[in-house]
C-alpha positions in Angstrom: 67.9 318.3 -179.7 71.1 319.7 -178.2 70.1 318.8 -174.4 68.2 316.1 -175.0 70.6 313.5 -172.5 70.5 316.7 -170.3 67.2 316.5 -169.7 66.9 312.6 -169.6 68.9 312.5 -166.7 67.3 315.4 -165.1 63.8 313.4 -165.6 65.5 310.0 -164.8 66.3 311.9 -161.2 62.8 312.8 -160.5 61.1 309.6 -161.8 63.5 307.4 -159.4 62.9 310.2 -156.6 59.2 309.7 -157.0 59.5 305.6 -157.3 61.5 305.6 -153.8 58.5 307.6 -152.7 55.5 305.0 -153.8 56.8 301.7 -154.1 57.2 299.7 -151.0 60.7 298.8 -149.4 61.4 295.1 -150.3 62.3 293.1 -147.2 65.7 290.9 -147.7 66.5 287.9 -145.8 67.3 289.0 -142.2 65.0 291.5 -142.4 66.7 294.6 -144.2 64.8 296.7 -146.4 65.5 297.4 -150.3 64.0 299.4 -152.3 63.4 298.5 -155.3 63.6 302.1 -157.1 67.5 301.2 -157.1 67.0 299.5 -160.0 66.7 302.7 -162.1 69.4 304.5 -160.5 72.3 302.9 -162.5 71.0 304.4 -165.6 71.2 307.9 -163.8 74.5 307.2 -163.3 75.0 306.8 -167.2 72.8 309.7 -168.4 74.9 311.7 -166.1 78.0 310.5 -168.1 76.2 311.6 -171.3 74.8 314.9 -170.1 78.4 315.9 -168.8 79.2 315.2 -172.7 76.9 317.7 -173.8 76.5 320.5 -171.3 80.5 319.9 -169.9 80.6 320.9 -166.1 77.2 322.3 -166.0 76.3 318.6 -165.6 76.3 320.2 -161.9 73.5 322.7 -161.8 71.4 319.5 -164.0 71.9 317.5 -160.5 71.1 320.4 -158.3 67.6 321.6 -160.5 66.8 317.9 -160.7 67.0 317.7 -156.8 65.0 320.7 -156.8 62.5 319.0 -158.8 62.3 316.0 -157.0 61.9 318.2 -153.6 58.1 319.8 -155.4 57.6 316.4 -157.1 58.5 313.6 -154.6 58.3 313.2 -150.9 61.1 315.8 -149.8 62.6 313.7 -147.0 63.3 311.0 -150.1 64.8 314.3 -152.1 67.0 315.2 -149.1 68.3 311.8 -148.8 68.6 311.4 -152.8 70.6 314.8 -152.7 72.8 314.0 -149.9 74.1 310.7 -151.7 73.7 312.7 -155.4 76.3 315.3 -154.2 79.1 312.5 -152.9 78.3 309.7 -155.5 77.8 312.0 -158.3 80.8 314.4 -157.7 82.7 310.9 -157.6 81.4 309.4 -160.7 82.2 313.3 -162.1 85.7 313.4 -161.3 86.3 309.8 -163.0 84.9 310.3 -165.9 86.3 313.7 -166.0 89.9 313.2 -165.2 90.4 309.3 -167.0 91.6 309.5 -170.4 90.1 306.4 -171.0 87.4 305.7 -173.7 83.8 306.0 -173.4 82.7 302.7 -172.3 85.4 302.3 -169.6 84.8 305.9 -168.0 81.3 304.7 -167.9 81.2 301.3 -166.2 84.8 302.6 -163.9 82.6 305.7 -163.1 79.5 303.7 -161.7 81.6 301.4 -159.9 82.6 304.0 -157.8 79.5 306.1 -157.6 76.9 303.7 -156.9 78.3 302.0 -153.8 78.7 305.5 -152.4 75.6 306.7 -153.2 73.8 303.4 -151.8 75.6 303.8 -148.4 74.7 307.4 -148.2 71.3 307.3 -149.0 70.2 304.1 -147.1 72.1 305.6 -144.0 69.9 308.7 -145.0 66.9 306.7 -144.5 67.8 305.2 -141.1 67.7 301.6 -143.2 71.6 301.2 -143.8 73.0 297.6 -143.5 75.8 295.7 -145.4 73.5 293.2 -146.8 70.9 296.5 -147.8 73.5 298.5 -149.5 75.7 295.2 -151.5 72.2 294.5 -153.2 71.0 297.9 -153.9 74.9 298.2 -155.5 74.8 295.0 -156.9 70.6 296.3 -158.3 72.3 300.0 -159.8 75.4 298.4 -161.4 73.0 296.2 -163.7 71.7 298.8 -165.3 75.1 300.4 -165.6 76.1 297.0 -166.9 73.4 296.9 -169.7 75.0 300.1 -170.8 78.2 299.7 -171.1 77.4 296.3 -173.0 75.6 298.1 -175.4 78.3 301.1 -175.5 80.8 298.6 -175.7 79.6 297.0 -179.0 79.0 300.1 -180.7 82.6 301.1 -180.3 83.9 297.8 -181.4 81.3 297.6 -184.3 82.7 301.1 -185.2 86.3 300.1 -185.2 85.7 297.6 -187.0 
């Protein structure tokens, strides 16, 4: 299926748009809220990466009809605050991936570094429950999944040069 990733991440948007929706906020020690839906959001960050390798640019209008979704699907206050950070931490994770020459793996895990601890500031200052300790772990929560990825992307390229 030629926009098969393309649609992953469009789906991977609205699922995590509708998790931050039901699932309870987590409190952390000192009382700051996580939500645990952050765990699914580094994978977004990697579908993106893939999508962008099959639709080029349009990777774009993918965010901008997932948000859309996730407005009709999810609670739209949740949607407003997923698009806010979406359009800084995305176009972020975009341009590094776009504009390094390095190889697959690298762009990946270089591009989520800098898009997820911009998206988790945005969107927890979004919903009024931004705080150091609150946006480290939902980093920290986004980057594991980004991590499982490039693992596995990692050994495929060096099993294939091999």
């Amino acid at each position: 299926m030629r926009f098969a990733y393309t649609l992953i991440y469009i789906a991977l948007i609205v699922i995590v748009n509708y998790a931050f929706t039901v699932l309870p906020l987590v409190a952390l020690p000192g009382g700051d809220m996580w939500p645990p839906a952050s765990l699914l959001v580094g994978f977004i960050f990697i579908a993106r990466d893939y999508a962008q390798r099959e639709i080029g640019h349009r990777v774009i209008i993918a965010m901008l009809m997932a948000a859309g979704l996730s407005y009709l699907m999810a609670d739209p206050f949740v949607a407003v605050a997923s698009l806010s950070a979406f359009l800084v931490s995305e176009f972020a994770d975009w341009g590094v991936y776009t504009y390094t020459k390095r190889p697959f793996a690298q762009r990946v895990l270089l591009s989520s570094a800098i898009g997820t601890p911009l998206d988790s500031a945005i969107f927890l200052m979004v919903i009024g429950h931004f705080s150091i300790v609150a946006a480290i772990v939902m980093t920290l929560s986004k980057m594991l999944g980004a991590l499982v990825v490039w693992w596995m992307i990692r050994k495929r390229e060096v099993n294939t040069a091999a």
